[in-house]
C-alpha positions in Angstrom: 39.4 -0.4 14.1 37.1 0.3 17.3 36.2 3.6 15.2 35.4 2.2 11.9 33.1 -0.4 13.8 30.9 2.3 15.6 30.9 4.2 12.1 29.8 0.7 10.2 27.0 0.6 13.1 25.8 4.3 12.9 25.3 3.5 9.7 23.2 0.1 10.1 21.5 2.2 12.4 20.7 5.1 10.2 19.0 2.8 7.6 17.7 0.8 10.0 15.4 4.0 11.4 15.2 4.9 8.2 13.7 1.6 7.2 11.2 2.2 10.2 10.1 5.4 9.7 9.2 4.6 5.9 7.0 1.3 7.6 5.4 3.8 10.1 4.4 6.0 6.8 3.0 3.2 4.8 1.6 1.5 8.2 -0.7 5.3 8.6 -4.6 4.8 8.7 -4.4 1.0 8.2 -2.8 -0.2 11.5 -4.0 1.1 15.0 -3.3 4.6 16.3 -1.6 3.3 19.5 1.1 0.7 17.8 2.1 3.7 15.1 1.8 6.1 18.2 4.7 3.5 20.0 6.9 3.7 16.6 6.9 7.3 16.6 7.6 7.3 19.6 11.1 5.5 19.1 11.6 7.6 15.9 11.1 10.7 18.3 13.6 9.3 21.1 16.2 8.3 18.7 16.4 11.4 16.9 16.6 13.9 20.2 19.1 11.0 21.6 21.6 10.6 18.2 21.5 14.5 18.0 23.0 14.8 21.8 26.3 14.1 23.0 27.4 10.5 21.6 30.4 10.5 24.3 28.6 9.8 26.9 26.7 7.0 28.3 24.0 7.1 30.2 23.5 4.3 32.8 20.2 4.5 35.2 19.3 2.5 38.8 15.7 1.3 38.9 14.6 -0.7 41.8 11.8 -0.8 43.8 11.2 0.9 47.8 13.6 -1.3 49.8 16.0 -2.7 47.3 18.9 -1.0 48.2 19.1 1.2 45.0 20.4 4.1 46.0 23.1 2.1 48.6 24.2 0.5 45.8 24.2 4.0 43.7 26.6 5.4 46.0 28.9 2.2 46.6 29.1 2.2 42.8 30.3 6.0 42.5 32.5 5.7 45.6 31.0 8.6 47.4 27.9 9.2 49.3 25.1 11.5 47.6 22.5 9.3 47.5 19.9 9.2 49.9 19.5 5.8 51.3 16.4 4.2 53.2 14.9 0.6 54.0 11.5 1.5 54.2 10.5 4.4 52.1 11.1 6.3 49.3 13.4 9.1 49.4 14.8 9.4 46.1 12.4 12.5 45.0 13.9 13.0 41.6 16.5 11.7 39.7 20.0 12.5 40.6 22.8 12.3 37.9 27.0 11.4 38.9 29.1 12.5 35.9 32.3 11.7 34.4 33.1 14.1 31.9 31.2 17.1 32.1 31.5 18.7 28.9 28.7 18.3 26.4 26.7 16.4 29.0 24.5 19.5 29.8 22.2 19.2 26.9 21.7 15.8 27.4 20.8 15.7 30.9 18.2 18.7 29.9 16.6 16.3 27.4 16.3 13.5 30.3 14.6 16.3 32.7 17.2 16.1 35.5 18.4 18.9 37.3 20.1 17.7 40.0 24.1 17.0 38.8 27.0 15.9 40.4 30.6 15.9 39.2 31.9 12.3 40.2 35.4 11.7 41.2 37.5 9.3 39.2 36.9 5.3 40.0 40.3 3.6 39.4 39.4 1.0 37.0 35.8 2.6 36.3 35.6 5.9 35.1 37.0 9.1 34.8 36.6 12.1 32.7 37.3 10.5 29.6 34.7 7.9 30.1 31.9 9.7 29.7 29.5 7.7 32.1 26.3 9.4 33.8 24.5 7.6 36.4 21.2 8.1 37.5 19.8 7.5 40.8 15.9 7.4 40.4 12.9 7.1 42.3 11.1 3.8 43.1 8.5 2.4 40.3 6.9 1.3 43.0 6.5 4.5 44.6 3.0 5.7 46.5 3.9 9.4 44.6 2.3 9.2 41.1 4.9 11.9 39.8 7.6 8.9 40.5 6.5 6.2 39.0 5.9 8.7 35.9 9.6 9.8 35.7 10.7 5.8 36.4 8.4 4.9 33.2 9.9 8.0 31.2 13.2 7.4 31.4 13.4 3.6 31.2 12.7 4.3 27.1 15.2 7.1 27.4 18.8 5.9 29.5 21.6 3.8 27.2 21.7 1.2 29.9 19.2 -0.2 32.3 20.4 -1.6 35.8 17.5 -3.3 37.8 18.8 -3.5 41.3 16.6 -6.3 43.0 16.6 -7.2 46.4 16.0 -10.8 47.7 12.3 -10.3 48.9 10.9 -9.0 46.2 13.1 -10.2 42.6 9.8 -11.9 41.6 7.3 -9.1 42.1 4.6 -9.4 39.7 4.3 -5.3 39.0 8.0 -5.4 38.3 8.3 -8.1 35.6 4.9 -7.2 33.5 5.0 -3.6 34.1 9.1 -3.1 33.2 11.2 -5.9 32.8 8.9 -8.3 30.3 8.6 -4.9 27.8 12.6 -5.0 27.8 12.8 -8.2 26.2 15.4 -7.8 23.6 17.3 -5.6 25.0 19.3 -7.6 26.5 22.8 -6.4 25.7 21.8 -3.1 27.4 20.2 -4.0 30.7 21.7 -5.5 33.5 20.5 -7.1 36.7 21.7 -6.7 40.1 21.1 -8.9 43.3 21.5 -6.8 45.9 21.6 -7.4 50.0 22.6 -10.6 49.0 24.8 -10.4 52.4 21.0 -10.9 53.6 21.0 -14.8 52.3 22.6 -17.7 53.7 25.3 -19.3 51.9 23.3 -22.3 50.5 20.6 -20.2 49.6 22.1 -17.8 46.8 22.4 -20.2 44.2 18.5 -21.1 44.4 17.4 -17.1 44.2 20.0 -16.7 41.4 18.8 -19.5 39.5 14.7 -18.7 40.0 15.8 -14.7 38.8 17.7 -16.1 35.8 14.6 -19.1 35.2 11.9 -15.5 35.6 14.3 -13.5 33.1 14.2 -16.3 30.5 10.3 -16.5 30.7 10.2 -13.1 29.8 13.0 -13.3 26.9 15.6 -11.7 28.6 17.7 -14.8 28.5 21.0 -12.2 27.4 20.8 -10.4 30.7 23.8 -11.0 33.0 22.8 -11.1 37.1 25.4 -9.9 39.2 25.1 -10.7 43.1 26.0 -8.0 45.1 25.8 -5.9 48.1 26.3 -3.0 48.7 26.4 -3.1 52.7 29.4 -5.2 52.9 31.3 -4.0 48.9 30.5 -7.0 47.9 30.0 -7.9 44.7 30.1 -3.6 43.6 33.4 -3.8 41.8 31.8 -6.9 39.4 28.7 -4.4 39.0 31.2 -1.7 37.8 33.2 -4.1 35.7 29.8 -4.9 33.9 28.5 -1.9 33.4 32.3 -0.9 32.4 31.7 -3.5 29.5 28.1 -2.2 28.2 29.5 1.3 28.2 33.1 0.2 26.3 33.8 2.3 23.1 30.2 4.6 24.0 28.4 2.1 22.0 25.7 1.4 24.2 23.3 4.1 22.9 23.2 2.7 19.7 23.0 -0.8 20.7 19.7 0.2 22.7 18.4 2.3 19.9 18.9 -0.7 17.6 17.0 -2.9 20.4 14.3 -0.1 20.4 14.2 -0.1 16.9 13.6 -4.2 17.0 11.0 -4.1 19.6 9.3 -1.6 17.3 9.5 -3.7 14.2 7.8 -6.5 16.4 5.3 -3.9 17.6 4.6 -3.1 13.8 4.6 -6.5 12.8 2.4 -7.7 15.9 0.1 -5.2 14.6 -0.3 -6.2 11.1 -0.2 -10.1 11.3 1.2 -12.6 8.7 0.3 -12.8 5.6 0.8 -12.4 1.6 -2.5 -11.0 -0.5 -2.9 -13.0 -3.6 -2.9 -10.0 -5.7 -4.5 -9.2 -9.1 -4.3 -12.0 -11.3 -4.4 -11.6 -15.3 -7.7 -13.8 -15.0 -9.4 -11.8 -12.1 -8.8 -8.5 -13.9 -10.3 -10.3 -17.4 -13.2 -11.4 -15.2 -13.8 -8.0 -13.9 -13.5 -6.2 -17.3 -16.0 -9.0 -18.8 -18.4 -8.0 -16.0 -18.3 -4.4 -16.1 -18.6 -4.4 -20.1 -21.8 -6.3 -19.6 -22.6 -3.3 -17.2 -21.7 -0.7 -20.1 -23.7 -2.8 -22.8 -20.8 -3.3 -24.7 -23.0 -6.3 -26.3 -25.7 -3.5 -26.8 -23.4 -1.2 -28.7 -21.7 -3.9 -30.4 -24.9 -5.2 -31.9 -26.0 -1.5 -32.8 -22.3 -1.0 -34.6 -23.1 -4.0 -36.9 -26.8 -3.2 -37.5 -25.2 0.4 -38.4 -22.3 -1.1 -40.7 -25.0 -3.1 -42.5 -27.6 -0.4 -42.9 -24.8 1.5 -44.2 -23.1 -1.2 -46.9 -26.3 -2.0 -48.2 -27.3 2.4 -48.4 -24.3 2.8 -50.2 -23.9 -0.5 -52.3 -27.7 -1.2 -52.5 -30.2 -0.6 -55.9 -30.2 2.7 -55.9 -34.3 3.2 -56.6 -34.8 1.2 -53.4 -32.2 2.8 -51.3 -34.6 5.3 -49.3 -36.4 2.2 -47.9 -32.8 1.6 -46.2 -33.4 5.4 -44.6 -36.7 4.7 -43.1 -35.8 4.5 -39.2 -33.2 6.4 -37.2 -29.6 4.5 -37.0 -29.1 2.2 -34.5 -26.0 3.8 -33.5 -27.4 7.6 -33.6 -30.5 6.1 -31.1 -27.6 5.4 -28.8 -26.2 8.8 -29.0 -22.8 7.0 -30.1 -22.3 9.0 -33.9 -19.6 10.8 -34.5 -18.4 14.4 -36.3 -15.3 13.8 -38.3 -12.7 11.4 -36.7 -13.0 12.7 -32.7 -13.9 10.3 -30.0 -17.5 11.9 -28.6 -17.0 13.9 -24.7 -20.2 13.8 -24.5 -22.6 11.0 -22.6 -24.2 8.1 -24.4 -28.2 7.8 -24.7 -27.8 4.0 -23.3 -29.9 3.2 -20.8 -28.9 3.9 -17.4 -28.5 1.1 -15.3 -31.0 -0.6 -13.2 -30.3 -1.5 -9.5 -29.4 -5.4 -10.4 -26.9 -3.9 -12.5 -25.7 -1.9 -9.7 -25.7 -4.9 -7.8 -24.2 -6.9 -10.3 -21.2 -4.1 -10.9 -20.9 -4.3 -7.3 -20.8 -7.6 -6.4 -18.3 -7.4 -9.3 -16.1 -5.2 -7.5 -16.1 -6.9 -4.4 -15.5 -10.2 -5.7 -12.3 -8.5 -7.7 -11.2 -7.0 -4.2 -11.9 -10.4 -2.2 -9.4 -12.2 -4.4 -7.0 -10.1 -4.7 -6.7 -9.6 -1.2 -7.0 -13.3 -0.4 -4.4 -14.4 2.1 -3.4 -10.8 3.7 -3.0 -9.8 6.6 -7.0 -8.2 8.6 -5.7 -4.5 8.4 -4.2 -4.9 5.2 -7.2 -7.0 3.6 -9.1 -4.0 4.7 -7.2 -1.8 2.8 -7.4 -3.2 0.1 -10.9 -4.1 0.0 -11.3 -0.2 0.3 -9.2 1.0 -2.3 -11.7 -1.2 -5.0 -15.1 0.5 -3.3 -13.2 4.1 -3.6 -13.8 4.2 -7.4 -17.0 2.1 -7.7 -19.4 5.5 -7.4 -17.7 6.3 -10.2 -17.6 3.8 -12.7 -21.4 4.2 -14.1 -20.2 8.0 -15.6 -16.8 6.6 -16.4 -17.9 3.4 -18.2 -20.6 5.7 -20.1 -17.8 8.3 -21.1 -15.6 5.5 -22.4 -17.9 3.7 -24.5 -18.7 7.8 -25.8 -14.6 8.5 -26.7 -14.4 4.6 -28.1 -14.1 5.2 -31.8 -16.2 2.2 -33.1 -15.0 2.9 -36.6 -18.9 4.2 -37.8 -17.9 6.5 -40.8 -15.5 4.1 -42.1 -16.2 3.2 -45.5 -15.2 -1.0 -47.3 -12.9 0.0 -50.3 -15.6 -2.2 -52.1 -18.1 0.3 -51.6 -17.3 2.8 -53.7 -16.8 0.2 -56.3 -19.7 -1.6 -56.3 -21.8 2.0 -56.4 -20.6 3.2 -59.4 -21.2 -0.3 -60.8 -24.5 0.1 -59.1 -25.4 3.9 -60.3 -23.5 2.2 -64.2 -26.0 0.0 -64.4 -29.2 2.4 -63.6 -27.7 4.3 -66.4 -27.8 1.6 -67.9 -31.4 0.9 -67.7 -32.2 4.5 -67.5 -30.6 5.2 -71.0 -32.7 1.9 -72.2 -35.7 3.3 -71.2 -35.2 7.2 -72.3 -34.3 5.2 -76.2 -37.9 3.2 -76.3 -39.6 6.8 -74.7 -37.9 8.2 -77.7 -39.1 5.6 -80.2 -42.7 5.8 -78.9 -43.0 9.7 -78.8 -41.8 9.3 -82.6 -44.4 6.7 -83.4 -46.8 8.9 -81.7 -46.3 11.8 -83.6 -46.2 9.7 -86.8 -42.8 10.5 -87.5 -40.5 8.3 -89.5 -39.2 5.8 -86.6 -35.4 4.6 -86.9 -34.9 1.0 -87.2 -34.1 -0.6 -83.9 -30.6 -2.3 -83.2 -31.5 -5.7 -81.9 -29.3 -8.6 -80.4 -30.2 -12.6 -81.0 -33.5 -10.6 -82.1 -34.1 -8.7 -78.8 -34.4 -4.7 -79.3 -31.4 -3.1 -77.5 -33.3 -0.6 -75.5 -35.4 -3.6 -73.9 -32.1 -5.4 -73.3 -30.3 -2.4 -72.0 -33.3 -2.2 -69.3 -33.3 -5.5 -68.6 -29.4 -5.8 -68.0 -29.4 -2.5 -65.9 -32.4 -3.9 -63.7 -30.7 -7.1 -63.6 -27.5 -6.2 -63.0 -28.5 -4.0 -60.2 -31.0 -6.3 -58.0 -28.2 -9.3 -58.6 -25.6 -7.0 -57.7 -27.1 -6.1 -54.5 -28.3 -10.2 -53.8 -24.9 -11.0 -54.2 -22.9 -8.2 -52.1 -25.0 -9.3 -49.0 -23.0 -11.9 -47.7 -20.0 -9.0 -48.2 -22.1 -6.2 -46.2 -23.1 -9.3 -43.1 -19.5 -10.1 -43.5 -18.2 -6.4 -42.9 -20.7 -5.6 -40.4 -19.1 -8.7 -38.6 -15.7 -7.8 -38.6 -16.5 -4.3 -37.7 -18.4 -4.9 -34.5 -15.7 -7.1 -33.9 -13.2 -4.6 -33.9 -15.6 -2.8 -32.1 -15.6 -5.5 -29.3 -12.2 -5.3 -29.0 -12.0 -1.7 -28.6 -14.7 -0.7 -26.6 -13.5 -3.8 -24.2 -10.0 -1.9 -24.1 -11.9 1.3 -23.2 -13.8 -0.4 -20.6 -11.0 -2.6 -19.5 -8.6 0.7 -19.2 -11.7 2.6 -16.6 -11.4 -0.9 -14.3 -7.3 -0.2 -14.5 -8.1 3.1 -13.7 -11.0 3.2 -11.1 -10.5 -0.6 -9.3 -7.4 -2.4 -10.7 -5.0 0.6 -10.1 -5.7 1.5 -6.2 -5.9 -2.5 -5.7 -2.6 -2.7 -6.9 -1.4 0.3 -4.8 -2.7 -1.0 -2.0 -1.1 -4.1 -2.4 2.2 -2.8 -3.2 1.9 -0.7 -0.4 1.9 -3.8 2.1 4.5 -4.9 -0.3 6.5 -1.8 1.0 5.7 -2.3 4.8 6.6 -5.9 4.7 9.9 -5.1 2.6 10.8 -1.9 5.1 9.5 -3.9 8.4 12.3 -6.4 7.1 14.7 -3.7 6.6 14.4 -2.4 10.0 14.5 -5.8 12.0 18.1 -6.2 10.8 
C-alpha cells in the first residue's frame, strides 16, 4: 500500500511540474525575468534531484555561529566527526554521515560535498536500509562569504531542513527574513530544533518555546514542529531523531519538498502576474472595430461607386439605343477606383482609392486601441500589456491589407439582371421597328421623287403604317427606358448592398486576421497560465 501511495504521488508530482513548466512557457516575455528565473530554477532542481537516487533522504543542519549545530550533528549520529565550537565557525564545508552507501555517490556530487562519512547503525534511527544523509554545514551567518554561499545553495537543494536554534539568538532578524520566512510552506519538510536548552531555567522554556512557535507562525510556518533539545546533556536528541525518522519514513520526503517548491513557485508566478480575468473580445467590440476600419477602407466609397456602376450599366444595356453613347461619356466609377475586374478573379492588385490621411490613421488607430482596451479590461498589468501589444503588432499593416481586401472582394461588377437581356432585344425590336418605318416612307419618297408609280399606303384608323411604325418604335423605346428606371435604381440597390455585405466580410476577415486573432491568443494565452498555474498549485 506504502508503495502504491509514493507511485500515486510521483505521479501528482510529475503533472504537477509539468503543469509548471507549461506556466513558465506561457509566463516568457510577459512576466519579469527574475520570478520566471526562480521557476526555472525549481524546474532545474527537481529534475537533477528526481533523476538521483530516490532511496535516500537527505537531511541538512543549518544554524547559525554558536548554536550548537554541529554538537547536535554528532549527538544525533552517535559518533563524533563534527567539529564543534562556541564562538566561531569551524564547519569549512559541508560534511555528509551516510546510511546506505550505495547509489548515494551521485547524489552527494550533485550537492557539491566531498567530504563523506559512512555512519554506523542508530538503534531505532537508521541503518543501511534507511537511506538517510546528514549534512553538517557551515554557519549562514558566517564572516567567510564562500559559507554563507553554500548555506543559501543547499537550503533549495536538501529533502529536509533542520534549523538548530540556540536560545540567544532563535529571533535573529537575518535568520527569519533571509531563510526561514522564504520556507513558508514547507512545513512538512523542515524542522526546528531548540538547542542548549540545558542553558534555560526550568520556568523559562515554555516562554522561549512559545515566542519561536508565535515567530514561526508570523512567517507561515505554523506546520513546523520545535523540538527542545540539547545536545550537551542527550537531552531531547532521541525526540530530534524520532522526528526526523518520521519526515524521512517511506523516502518520501523529496517529493514532499519538491511538491512544496513547486507551491512556492506557483505563488511566485502568481505573485507576479496579479488577479484578474480580461474581458475578452465581445461579438459587439469586434462589429465596432470592423465598422471603424471599413470606414477606414471607404467601404461607403466603393459601395456608392458599385451602385453608380450597376446603374450606368442597366441603363447602357437596357437604355434607347440612339442615346446609349451619352451613357459612355465619363470613365466608370468603379474603373476610377482601380476595382474592375477580368473574368470572374478577385483583383491581387492595389486599389486607386485614396490613401489615407493622418486623421484616418488616427482614427484606425484609436480604433485599435480602444478594441485592445476592452478586451483586455479587468486583466492582470503584465497580461493587459500583452494584450494591448498583440492589437498594435498588426496595425502597420492594416492600410495594405484593408486595400488588398477591398481589391480580391468580388463586388459582383460584370454581373448582368436576367431582365437585361430582355428588355434589349425589346429595346433594339423596337428601333427596328422605327427604323423599318422610316426606310418604308424613304422608299415612298425616292419613288415620288423619281415620278414613279407610288404604291398605295396601308393605313390604320387612317394613320399611314410607316408613320405609326416610327412612332411606336420611338415610343416604345423612350417609355421602355422611363419605365425600367426604377428596375435599374432598384438593382443598383441591391447590388451595392451585396456589395456592403461582402466587402464588410473582407474587411471584417483582415481585423480577424491582423487585431482580433493575436487578441484572442493573447488572451487565451493567460487563459493557459491561469489554467496551468492552477494545475500546478494542486
Amino acid at each position: 500500500m506504502s508503495r502504491h501511495r509514493g507511485q500515486r504521488r510521483t505521479s501528482r508530482l510529475d503533472d504537477r511540474l509539468e503543469a509548471l513548466n507549461e506556466a513558465r512557457e506561457l509566463a516568457e516575455g510577459v512576466l519579469p525575468a527574475e520570478a520566471l528565473s526562480a521557476v526555472y530554477g525549481v524546474l532545474d532542481r527537481a529534475a537533477s534531484r528526481r533523476s538521483l537516487s530516490r532511496g535516500h533522504t537527505v537531511v541538512g543542519f543549518f544554524g547559525a555561529t554558536g548554536s550548537g549545530k554541529s554538537s547536535l550533528f554528532n549527538a544525533v549520529l552517535g559518533e563524533r566527526i563534527a567539529t564543534a565550537a562556541a564562538t566561531r565557525p569551524t564547519t569549512d564545508e559541508p560534511l555528509a554521515a551516510v546510511w546506505g552507501a550505495e547509489g548515494s555517490g551521485p547524489l552527494l556530487d550533485w550537492l557539491g560535498v566531498a567530504r563523506r562519512h559512512l555512519a554506523r547503525p542508530v538503534e531505532g534511527f537508521a541503518d543501511e536500509r534507511s537511506g538517510i544523509i546528514l549534512l553538517d554545514l557551515p554557519d549562514f551567518d558566517s564572516t567567510v562569504g564562500e559559507h554563507r554561499e553554500t548555506v543559501e545553495r543547499l537550503v533549495g537543494m536538501v529533502d529536509v531542513l533542520v534549523w538548530v536554534l540556540d536560545p540567544q539568538k532563535y529571533a535573529d532578524a537575518a535568520l527569519h527574513a533571509g531563510f526561514l520566512a522564504p520556507l513558508a510552506g514547507r512545513d512538512a519538510v523542515t524542522l526546528a530544533v531548540l538547542n542548549q536548552t540545558d542553558r534555560l531555567g526550568a520556568e523559562d522554556l515554555p516562554d522561549v518555546l512559545a515566542s519561536l512557535r508565535s515567530l514561526l507562525d508570523a512567517e507561515g510556518l505554523e506546520g513546523v514542529d520545535i523540538v527542545p533539545a540539547s545536545a550537551l546533556t542527550g537531552h531531547g536528541v532521541g525526540a530530534v531523531r524520532g522526528a526526523i525518522r518520521r519526515v524521512a519514513a517511506g523516502n518520501q520526503a523529496a517529493a514532499a519538498r519538491l511538491a512544496a517548491e513547486v507551491t512556492a513557485a506557483a505563488r511566485t508566478l502568481a505573485a507576479a502576474s496579479g488577479d484578474g480575468t480580461p474581458a475578452g473580445a465581445s461579438p459587439g467590440s469586434v462589429r465596432r472595430l470592423a465598422d471603424q476600419l471599413s470606414a477606414a477602407a471607404n467601404v461607403p466609397l466603393v459601395v456608392e461607386a458599385v451602385r453608380a456602376h450597376t446603374r450606368r450599366e442597366a441603363a447602357a444595356r437596357t437604355g434607347w439605343p440612339l442615346m446609349r453613347w451619352i451613357r459612355k461619356v465619363g470613365r466608370d466609377p468603379l474603373a476610377r477606383l482601380g476595382l474592375t475586374r477580368t473574368g470572374d478573379t478577385p483583383s491581387a492588385n492595389r486599389t486607386s482609392l485614396p490613401p489615407p490621411s493622418p486623421a484616418e490613421r488616427a482614427r484606425t488607430d484609436a480604433a485599435v486601441r480602444g478594441f485592445a482596451d476592452a478586451a483586455s479590461e479587468g486583466a492582470p498589468g503584465p497580461w493587459r500589456a500583452l494584450i494591448r501589444s498583440a492589437a498594435r503588432e498588426g496595425r502597420d499593416r492594416l492600410s495594405d491589407a484593408l486595400d488588398l481586401a477591398v481589391a480580391g472582394t468580388d463586388l459582383g461588377a460584370r454581373r448582368r439582371a436576367w431582365w437585361w437581356g430582355l428588355a434589349n432585344a425589346v429595346q433594339w425590336l423596337a428601333l427596328a421597328t422605327a427604323v423599318g418605318g422610316l426606310v418604308w416612307l424613304g422608299a415612298l419618297a425616292g419613288l415620288g421623287f423619281l415620278q414613279l408609280p407610288v404604291p398605295e399606303t396601308p393605313r390604320v384608323e387612317g394613320w399611314p403604317l410607316p408613320t405609326l411604325l416610327i412612332v411606336a418604335g420611338i415610343g416604345t423605346g423612350l417609355a421602355l427606358s422611363v419605365l425600367l428606371a426604377p428596375f435599374a435604381a432598384l438593382s443598383a440597390r441591391r447590388r451595392a448592398a451585396k456589395a456592403r455585405r461582402r466587402l464588410t466580410e473582407a474587411v471584417r476577415s483582415v481585423a480577424q486576421r491582423e487585431v482580433v486573432g493575436p487578441v484572442r491568443e493573447a488572451i487565451g494565452r493567460h487563459a493557459g497560465f491561469v489554467a496551468a498555474l492552477e494545475d500546478a498549485r494542486g
